[in-house]
C-alpha positions in Angstrom: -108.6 162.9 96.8 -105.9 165.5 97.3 -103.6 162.5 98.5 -104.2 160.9 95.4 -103.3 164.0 92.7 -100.0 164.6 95.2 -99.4 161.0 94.4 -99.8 161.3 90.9 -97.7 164.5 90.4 -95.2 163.0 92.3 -95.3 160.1 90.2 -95.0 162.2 87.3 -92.0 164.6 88.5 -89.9 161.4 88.8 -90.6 160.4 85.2 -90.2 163.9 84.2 -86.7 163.3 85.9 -85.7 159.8 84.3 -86.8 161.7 81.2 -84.2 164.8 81.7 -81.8 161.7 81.8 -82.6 159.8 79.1 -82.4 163.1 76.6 -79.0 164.4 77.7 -77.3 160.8 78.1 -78.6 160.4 74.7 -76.6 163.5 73.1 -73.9 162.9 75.3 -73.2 159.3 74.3 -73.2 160.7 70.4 -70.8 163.0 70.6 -68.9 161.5 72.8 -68.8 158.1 71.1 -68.2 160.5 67.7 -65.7 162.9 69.4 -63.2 159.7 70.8 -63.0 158.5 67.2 -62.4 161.8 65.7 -60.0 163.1 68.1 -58.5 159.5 69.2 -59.3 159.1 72.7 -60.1 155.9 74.0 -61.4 157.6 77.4 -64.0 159.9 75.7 -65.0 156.7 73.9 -65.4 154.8 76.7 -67.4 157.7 78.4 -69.9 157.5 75.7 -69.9 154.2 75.9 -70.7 154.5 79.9 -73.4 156.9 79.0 -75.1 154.9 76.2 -75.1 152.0 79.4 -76.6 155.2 81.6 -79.4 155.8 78.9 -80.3 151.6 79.3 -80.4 152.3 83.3 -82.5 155.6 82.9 -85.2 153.8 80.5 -85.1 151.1 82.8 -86.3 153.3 85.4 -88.8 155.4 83.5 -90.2 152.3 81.5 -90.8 150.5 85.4 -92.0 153.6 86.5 -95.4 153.7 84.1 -95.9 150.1 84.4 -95.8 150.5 88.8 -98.6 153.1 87.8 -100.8 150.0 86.8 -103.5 149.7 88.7 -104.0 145.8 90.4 -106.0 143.3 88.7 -107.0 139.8 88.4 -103.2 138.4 87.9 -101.5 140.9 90.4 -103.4 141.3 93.2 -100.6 143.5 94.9 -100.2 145.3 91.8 -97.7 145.9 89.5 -95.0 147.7 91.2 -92.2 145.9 91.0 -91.8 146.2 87.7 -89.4 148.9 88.1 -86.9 146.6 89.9 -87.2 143.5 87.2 -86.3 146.4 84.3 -83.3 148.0 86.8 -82.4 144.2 87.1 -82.0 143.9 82.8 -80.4 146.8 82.8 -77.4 145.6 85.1 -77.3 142.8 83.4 -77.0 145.3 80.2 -74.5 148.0 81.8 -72.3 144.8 82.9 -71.8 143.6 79.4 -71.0 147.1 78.1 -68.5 147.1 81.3 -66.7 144.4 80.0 -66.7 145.2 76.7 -64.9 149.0 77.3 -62.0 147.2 79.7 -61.2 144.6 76.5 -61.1 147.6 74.1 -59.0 149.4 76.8 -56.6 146.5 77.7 -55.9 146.2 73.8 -55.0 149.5 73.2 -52.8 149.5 76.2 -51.2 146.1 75.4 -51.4 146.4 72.0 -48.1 146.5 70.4 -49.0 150.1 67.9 -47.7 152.8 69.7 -50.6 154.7 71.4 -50.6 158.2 69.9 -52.0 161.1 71.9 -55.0 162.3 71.7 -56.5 166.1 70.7 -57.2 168.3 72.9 -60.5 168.7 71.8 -61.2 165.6 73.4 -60.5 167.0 76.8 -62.7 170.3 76.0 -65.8 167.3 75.1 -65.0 165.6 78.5 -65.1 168.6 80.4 -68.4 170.1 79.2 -70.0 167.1 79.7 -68.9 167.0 83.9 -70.5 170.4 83.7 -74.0 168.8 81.8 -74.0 166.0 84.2 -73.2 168.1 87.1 -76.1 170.5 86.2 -78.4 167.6 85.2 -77.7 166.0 89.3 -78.9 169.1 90.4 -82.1 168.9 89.0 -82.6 165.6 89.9 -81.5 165.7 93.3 -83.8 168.5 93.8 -86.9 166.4 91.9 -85.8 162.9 94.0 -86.1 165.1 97.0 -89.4 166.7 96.5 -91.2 163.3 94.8 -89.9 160.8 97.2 -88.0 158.6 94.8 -86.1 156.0 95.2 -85.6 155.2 91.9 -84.8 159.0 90.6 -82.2 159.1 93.4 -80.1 156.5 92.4 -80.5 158.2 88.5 -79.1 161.2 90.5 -76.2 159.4 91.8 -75.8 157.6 88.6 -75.4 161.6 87.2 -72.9 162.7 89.9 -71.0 159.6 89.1 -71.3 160.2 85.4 -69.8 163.7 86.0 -66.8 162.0 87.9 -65.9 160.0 84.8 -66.0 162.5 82.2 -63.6 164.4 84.3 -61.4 161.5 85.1 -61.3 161.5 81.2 -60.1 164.9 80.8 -57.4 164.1 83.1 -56.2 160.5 81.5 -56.0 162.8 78.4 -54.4 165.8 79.9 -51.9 163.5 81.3 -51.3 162.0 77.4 -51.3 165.3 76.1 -48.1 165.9 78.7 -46.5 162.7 77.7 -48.1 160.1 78.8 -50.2 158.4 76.4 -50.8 155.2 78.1 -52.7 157.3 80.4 -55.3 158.1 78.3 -56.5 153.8 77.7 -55.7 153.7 81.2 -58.4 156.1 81.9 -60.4 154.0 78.9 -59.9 150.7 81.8 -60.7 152.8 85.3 -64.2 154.2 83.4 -65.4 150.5 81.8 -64.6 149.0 85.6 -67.0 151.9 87.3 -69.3 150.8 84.7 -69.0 147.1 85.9 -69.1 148.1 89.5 -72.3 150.4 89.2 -74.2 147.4 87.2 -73.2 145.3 90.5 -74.4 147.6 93.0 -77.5 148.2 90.8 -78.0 143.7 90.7 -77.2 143.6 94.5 -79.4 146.1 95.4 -82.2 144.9 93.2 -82.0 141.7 94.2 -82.2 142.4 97.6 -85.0 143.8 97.2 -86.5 140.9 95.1 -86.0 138.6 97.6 -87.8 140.5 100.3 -84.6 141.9 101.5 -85.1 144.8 104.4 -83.3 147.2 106.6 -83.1 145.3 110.1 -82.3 149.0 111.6 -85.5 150.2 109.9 -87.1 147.4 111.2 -86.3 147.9 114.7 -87.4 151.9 114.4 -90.9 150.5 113.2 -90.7 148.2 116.2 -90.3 150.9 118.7 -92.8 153.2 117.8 -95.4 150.7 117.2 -94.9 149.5 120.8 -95.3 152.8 122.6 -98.9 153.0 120.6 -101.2 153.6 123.5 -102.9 150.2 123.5 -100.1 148.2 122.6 -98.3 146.2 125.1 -96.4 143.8 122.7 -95.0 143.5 119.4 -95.2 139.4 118.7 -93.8 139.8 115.3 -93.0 142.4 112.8 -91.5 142.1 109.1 -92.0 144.3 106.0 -90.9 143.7 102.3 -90.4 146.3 99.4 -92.9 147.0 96.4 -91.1 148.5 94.1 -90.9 152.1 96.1 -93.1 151.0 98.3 -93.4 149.2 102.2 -95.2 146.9 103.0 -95.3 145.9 106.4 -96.8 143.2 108.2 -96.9 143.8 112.3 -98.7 141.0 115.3 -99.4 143.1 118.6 -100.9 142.0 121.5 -103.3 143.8 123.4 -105.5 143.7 126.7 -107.4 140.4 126.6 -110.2 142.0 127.8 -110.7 145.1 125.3 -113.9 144.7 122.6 -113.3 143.8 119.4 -114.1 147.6 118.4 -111.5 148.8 120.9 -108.8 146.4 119.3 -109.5 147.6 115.9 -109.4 151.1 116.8 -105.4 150.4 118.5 -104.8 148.2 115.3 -105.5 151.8 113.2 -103.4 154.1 115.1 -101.1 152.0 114.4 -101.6 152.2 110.4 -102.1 155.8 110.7 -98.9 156.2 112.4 -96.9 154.2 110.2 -98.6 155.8 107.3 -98.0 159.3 108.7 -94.5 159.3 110.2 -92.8 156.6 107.6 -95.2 156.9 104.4 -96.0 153.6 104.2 -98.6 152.2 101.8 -99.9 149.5 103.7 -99.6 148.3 107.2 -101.3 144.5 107.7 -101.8 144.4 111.5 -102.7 141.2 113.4 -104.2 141.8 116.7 -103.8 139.0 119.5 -104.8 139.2 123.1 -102.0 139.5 125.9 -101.0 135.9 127.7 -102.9 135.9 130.6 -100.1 135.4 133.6 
């Protein structure tokens, strides 16, 4: 039972975090989309833009993170948590259009044959404070990641850091205009729609990595090991595991003395799920027991 409500609060700190996320990117991406068009900066613009793609990726996240909490039923008899990964999988799909769309703007206004005015300085001030949000908002989710265990809420934390990154890139593409360059300041409109493009393809690769039963061979090999030196074990036939949503699951053939009871066997085949269950967290550990060769 206490496993269970440390489950669910965990579960629910890593909402609270995608939450956190969803609420700032979503005042962020206004003013920011308002304060490039007001003061005439192409990079703050495209940093709103690159937020409004953060607030797809962040209700992505916490949208697949209350349908994983589904229990199983009838139709998904593993349950239901890979959910999260189909909605991070729209959402590249989302971030990579909003990607492309930011570099054509940008390549226009650097191309274009107007003259590319400076922009206010204001603009810089609104890129600033907004490294210092984002920067302040990682934090908290880095700590929360950290303390619930999620995957998911990490990458929004990374996604945060990056976020900062941009903003300040922005301040400097229009510091740089302000100083005499205004090409700079599109320029920095181009470098901030092709992070955008490059996090949607790190967020499709990863996902559908994972989708395709994609997992660590190192981690693999770890598992491996420490199932072998199980007291009880003398081989591991076969091992392979796969990812639901945040969670392992892991299929493992050991063999065992020919000559050991069936209860004996089954007591070696639990250690085994305890210990993978203890030391690595994992949710479920299948484990086939066969009996040695005899020689």
């Amino acid at each position: 039972m206490a496993r269970l409500v440390k489950k669910v609060d965990r579960k629910q700190g890593a909402e609270a975090g995608a939450l956190l996320s969803i609420f700032v990117y979503l005042l962020l991406s206004a003013g920011k989309l308002l304060a490039g068009g007001v003061f005439g900066s192409d990079a703050v613009e495209a940093d709103g833009w690159n937020n409004l793609s953060d607030i797809i990726a962040s209700s992505a996240v916490y949208i697949g993170m209350k349908i994983a909490k589904k229990p199983r039923d009838c139709n998904h008899p593993y349950g239901h948590s890979r959910a999260e990964n189909i909605s991070s999988l729209l959402a590249a799909f989302l971030m990579m259009s909003i990607g492309i769309d930011v570099i054509t703007s940008g390549v226009r206004s650097l191309f274009g044959k107007e003259k590319v005015a400076a922009p206010d300085v204001l603009a810089a001030v609104v890129a600033l404070a907004s490294a210092a949000v984002m920067i302040g908002v990682y934090a908290i989710n880095r700590r929360l990641a950290r303390r619930t265990n999620s995957m998911a809420l990490a990458a929004v934390a990374k996604d945060n850091l990056s976020d900062a990154l941009v903003s300040i890139g922005a301040a400097i593409g229009i510091a740089g205009a302000r100083l005499g360059w205004p090409w700079l300041d599109p320029l920095a409109a181009l470098v901030i729609g092709a992070m955008i493009g490059r996090t949607a393809w790190e967020v499709f690769m990863e996902t559908a990595h994972t989708l395709t039963d994609g997992f660590d061979e190192q981690q693999l090999a770890v598992y491996k090991d420490e199932i072998a030196a199980v007291s009880g074990v003398r081989d591991v036939a076969d091992i392979k595991a796969r990812m639901l949503g945040n969670d392992i699951v892991l299929e493992v053939t050991i063999r065992v003395d020919s000559h050991l009871t069936v209860a004996k066997s089954h007591e070696i085949a639990d250690e085994v799920e305890r210990l993978m269950r203890n030391r690595h967290n994992i949710r479920a550990t299948h484990v086939h027991v066969e009996p040695e060769a005899v020689r």
